[in-house]
C-alpha positions as CSV (number, residue, x, y, z in Angstrom):
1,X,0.0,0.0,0.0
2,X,1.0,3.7,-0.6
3,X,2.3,5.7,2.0
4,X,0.2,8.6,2.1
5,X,0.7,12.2,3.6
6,X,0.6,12.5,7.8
7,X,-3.0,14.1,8.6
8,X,-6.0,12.7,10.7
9,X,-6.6,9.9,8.9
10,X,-3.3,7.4,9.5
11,X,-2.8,5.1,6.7
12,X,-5.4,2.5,8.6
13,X,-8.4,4.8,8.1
14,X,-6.9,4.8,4.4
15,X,-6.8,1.2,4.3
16,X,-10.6,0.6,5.7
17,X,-11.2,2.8,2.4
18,X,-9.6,0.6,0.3
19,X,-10.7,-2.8,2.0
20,X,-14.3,-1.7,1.3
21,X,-13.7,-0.5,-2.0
22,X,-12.1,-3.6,-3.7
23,X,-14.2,-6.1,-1.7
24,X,-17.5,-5.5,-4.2
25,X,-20.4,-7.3,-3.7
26,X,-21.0,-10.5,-6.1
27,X,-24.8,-8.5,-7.8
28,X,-22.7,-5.3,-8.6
29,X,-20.5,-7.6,-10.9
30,X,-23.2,-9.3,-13.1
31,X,-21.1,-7.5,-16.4
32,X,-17.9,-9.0,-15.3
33,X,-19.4,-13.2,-14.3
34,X,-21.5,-12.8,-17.9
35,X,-18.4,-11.6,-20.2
36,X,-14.8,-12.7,-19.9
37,X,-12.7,-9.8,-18.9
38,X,-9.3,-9.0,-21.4
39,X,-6.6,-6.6,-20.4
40,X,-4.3,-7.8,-22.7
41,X,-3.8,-3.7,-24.2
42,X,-1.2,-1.4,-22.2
43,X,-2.5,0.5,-18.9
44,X,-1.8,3.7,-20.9
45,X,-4.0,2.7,-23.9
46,X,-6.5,5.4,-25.5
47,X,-7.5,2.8,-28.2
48,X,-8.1,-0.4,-28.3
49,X,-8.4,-2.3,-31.8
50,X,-9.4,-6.1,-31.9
51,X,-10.6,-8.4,-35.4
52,X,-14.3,-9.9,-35.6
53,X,-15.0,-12.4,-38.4
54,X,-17.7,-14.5,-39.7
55,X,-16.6,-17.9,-40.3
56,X,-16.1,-19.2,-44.4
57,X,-14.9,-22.4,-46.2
58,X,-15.5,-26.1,-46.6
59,X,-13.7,-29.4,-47.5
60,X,-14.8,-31.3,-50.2
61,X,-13.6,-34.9,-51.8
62,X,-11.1,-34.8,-53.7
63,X,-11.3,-37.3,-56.7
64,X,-7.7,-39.5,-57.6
65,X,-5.5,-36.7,-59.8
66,X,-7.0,-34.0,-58.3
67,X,-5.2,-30.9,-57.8
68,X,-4.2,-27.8,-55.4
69,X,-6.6,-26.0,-57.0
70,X,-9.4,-28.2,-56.3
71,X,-9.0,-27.8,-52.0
72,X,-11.0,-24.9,-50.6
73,X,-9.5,-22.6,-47.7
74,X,-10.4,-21.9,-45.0
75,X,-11.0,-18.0,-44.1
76,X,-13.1,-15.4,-42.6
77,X,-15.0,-12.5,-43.5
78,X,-14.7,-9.7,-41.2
79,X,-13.0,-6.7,-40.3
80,X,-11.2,-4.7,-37.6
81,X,-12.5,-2.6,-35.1
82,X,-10.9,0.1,-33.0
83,X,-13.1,1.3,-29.7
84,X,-11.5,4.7,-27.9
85,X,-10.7,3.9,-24.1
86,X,-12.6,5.7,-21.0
87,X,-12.5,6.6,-18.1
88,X,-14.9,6.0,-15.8
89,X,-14.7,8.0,-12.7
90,X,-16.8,9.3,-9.0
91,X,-15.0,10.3,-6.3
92,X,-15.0,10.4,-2.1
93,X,-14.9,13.3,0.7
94,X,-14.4,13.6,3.9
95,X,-14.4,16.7,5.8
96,X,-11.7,17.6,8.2
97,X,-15.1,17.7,11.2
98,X,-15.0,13.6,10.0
99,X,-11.5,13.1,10.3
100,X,-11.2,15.0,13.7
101,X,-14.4,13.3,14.9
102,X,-12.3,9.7,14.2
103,X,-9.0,11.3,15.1
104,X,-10.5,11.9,18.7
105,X,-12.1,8.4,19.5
106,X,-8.9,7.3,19.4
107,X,-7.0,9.1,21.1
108,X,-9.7,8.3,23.6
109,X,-8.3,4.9,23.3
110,X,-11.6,3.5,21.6
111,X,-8.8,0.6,20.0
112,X,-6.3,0.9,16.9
113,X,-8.7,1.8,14.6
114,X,-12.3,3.5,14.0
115,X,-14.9,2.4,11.6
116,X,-15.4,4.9,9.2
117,X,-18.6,5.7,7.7
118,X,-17.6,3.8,4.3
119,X,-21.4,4.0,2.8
120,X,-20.0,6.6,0.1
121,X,-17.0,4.4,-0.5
122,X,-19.8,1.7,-1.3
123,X,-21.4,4.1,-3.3
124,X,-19.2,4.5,-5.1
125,X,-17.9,1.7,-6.1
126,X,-21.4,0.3,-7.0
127,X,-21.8,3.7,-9.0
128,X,-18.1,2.4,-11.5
129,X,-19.3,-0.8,-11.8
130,X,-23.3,0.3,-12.6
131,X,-21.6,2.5,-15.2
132,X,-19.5,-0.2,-16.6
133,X,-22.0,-2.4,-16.6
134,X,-24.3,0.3,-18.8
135,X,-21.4,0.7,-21.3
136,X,-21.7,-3.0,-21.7
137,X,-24.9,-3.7,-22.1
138,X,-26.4,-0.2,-23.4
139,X,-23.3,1.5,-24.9
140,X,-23.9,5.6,-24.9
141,X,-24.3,7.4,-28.1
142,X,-22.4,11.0,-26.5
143,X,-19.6,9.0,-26.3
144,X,-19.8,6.6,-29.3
145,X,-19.6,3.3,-27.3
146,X,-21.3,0.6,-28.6
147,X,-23.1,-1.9,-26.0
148,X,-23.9,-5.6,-26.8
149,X,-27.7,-4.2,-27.3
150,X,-26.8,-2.7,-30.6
151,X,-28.7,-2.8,-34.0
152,X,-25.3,-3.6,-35.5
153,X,-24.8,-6.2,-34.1
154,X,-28.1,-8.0,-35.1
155,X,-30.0,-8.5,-38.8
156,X,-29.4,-11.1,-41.7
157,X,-26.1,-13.0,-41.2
158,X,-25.4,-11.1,-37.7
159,X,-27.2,-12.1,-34.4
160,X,-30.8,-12.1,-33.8
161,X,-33.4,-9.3,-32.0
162,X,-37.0,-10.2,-32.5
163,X,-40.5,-9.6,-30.6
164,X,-41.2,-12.7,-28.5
165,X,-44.2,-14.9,-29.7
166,X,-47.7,-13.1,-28.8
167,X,-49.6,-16.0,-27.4
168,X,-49.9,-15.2,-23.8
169,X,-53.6,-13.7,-23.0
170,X,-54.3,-10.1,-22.8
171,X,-56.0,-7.5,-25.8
172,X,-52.9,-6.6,-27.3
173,X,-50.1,-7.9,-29.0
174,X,-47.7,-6.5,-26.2
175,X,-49.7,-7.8,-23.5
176,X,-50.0,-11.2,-25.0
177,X,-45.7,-11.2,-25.3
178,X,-45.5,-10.2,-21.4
179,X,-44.4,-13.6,-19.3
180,X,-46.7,-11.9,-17.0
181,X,-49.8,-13.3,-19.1
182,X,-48.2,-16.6,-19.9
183,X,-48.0,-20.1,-18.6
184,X,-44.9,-22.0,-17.8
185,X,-45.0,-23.7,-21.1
186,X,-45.4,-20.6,-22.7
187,X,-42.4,-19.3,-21.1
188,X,-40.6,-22.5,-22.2
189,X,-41.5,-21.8,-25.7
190,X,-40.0,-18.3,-25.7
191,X,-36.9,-19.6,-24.3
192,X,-36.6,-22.7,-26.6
193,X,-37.0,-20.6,-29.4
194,X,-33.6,-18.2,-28.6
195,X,-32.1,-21.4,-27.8
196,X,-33.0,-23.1,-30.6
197,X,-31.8,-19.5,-33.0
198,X,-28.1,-19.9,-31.3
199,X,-27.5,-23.4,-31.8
200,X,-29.5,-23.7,-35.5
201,X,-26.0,-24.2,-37.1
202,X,-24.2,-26.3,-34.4
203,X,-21.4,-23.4,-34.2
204,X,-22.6,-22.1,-31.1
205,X,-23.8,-23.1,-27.7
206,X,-27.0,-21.3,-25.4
207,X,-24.9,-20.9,-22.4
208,X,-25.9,-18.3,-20.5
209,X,-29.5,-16.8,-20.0
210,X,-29.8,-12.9,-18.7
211,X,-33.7,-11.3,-17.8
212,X,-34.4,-8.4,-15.7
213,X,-34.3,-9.4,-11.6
214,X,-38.1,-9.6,-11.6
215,X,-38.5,-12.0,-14.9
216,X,-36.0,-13.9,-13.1
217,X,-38.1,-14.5,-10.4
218,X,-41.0,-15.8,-12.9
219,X,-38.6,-18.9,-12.6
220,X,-39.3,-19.8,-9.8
221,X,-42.9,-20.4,-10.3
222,X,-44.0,-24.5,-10.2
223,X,-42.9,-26.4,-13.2
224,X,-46.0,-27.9,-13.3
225,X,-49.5,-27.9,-11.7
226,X,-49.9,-31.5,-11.9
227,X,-48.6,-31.5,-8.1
228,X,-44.9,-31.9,-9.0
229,X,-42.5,-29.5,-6.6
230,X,-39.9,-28.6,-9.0
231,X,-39.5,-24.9,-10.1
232,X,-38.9,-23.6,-13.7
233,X,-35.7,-23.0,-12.7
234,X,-34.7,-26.2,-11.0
235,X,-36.1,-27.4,-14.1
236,X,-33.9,-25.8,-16.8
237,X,-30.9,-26.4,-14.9
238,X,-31.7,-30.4,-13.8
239,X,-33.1,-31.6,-17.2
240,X,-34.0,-28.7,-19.3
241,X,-32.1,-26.5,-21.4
242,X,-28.6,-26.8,-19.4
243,X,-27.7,-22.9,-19.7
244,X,-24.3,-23.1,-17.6
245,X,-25.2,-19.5,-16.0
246,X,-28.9,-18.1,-15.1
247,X,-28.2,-14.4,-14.2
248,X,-29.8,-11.2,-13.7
249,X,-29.4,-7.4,-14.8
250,X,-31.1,-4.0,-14.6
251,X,-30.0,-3.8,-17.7
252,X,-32.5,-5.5,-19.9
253,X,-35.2,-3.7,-18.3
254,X,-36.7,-1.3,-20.5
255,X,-36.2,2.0,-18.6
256,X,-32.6,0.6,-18.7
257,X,-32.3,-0.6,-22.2
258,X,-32.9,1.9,-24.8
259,X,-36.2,0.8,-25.9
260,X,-39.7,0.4,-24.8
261,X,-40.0,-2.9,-23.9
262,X,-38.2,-5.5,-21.2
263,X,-35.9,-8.3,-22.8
264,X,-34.2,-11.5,-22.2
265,X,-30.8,-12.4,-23.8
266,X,-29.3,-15.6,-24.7
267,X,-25.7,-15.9,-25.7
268,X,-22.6,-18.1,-26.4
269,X,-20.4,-15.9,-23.9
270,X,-17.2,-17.7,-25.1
271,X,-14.4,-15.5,-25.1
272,X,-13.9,-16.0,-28.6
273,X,-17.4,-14.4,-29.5
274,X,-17.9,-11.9,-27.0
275,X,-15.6,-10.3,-23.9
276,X,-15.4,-7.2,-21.8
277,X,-12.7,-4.5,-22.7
278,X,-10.5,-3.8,-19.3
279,X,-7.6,-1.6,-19.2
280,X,-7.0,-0.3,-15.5
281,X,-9.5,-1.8,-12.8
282,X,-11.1,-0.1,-10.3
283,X,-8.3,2.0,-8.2
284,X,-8.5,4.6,-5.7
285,X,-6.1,7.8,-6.2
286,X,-4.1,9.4,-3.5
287,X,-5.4,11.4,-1.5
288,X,-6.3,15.5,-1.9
289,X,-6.7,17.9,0.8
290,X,-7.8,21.6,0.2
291,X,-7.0,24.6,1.9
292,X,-10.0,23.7,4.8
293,X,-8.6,20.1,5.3
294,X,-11.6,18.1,3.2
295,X,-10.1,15.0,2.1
296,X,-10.9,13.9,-1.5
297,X,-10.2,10.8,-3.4
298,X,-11.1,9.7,-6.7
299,X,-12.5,6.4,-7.9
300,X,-11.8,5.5,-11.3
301,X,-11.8,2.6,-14.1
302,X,-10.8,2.8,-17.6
303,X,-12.4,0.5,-20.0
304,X,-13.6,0.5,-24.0
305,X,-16.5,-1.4,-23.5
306,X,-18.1,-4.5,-25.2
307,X,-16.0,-6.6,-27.8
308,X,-18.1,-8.5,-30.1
309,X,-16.1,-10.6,-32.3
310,X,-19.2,-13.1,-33.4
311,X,-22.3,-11.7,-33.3
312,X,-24.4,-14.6,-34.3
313,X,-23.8,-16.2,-31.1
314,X,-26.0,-13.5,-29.7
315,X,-30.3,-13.5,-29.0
316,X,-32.7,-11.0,-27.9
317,X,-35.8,-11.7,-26.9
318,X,-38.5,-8.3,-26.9
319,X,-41.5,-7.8,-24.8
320,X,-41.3,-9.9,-22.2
């Protein structure tokens, strides 16, 4: 750990900080346990530039005197891509009435070392990692970063975006997508039929399945009303559709998303389709004082976003 400059706070105080602020709690990370992190680029890195590519080629028989020029190659069709690198920053403060305040419990002996209020520390740590998780998922058009959510990334030989099928109950086509109006099986369909979009040419695998926290929780409704106990989700993951990770994220909601309407997203998160961009983790910067003794520290992470290398391995489901 740095040695920081003598003032109230002793460099335990500073370490309380900086206990809470890398110990993050396993929901604020749903970005980082969906997409692979790589921070293979230099910590000084303003760009980042990676290749995506749509696989081409096939073998064929070759008949007895046939030659070189009969054997096809292998190859891609693709392109490069170069994303700019941000930073994403909040910051701390303590006043010099809070460090005095901690400053004088112990000298009253009240032991080696005073819990600080670290609520804003919390905050802001889950503030970095809500923003990276946005960039991610969303993107943000000031900026020009492009989240996994993107119309680019989905249409005719790309991944796919649809409407859900409108055969729940209700008087409108929107009500009749919402899993709020449909059975279990229903449900099952909806899911099946992302599933079934991934792995249509056998180059991909549904592994994981993302839905807003309370879809999630449409899950756990009873597999069946025939009296059996299982719920939908004990079901998927027992003898159902096997998706290695079941997760959920603000994200997909629709006052969260973009557009109008909640979704669900199935994915082959293999690295070699899709990974997050990391170039300097979360770190806390020395410490600032001003000329009335207020302590202020920045938070900060730098990152370029979402790399999508394959974009077919992607699904989203609309208007659930």
């Amino acid at each position: 750990m740095a040695i920081f400059e003598s003032g109230l706070f002793t460099d335990d105080d500073f370490l309380q900080i900086e206990n809470v602020l890398y110990s993050p709690k396993e929901e604020e990370l749903v970005q980082r346990r969906l997409f692979s992190l790589n921070s293979s680029w230099a910590t000084y890195a303003r760009e980042i530039g990676y290749d995506y590519w749509i696989k081409q080629g096939k073998a064929k028989i070759i008949a007895h005197g046939g030659g070189a020029k009969d054997i096809p190659f292998v190859g891609e069709k693709g392109g490069r891509v170069t994303q700019k690198v941000y930073t994403v920053a909040s910051a701390i403060r303590f006043t010099k009435a809070e460090q005095q305040a901690v400053a004088a419990k112990r000298a009253l002996g009240k032991g080696p070392a005073i819990q600080l209020d670290t609520n804003r520390v919390s905050s802001a740590r889950r503030f970095i990692f809500e923003e990276e998780a946005r960039l991610a998922f969303v993107g943000d058009s000031e900026y020009n970063v492009t989240g996994i959510f993107d119309d680019t990334f989905y249409g005719t030989n790309l991944g796919t975006k649809e409407n859900v099928a409108a055969d729940g109950t209700g008087a409108t086509a929107a009500e009749k997508r919402l899993w709020a109006n449909k059975t279990v099986r229903q449900i099952l369909e909806d899911l099946f039929t992302a599933k079934q979009q991934i792995q249509k040419d056998g180059l991909y695998r549904a592994r994981a399945l993302v839905l807003p926290p309370e879809k999630l929780e449409r899950l756990t409704l009873p597999f069946s009303d025939t009296g059996d106990s299982r719920t939908l989700m004990m079901w998927l993951r027992s003898e159902g559709m096997y998706f290695e990770q079941i997760l959920a994220s603000n994200q997909l909601k629709a006052v969260n998303n973009g557009d109008t309407v909640d979704y669900m997203m199935i994915m082959d998160n293999d690295p070699e389709n899709v990974e997050l961009s990391l170039i300097n983790d979360i770190s806390l910067g020395n410490p600032v004082f001003d000329l009335v003794g207020t302590m202020e520290q920045a938070v900060m992470l730098d990152t370029a976003g979402i790399i999508v290398r394959r974009p077919q391995a992607l699904y989203i489901g609309k208007g659930i």
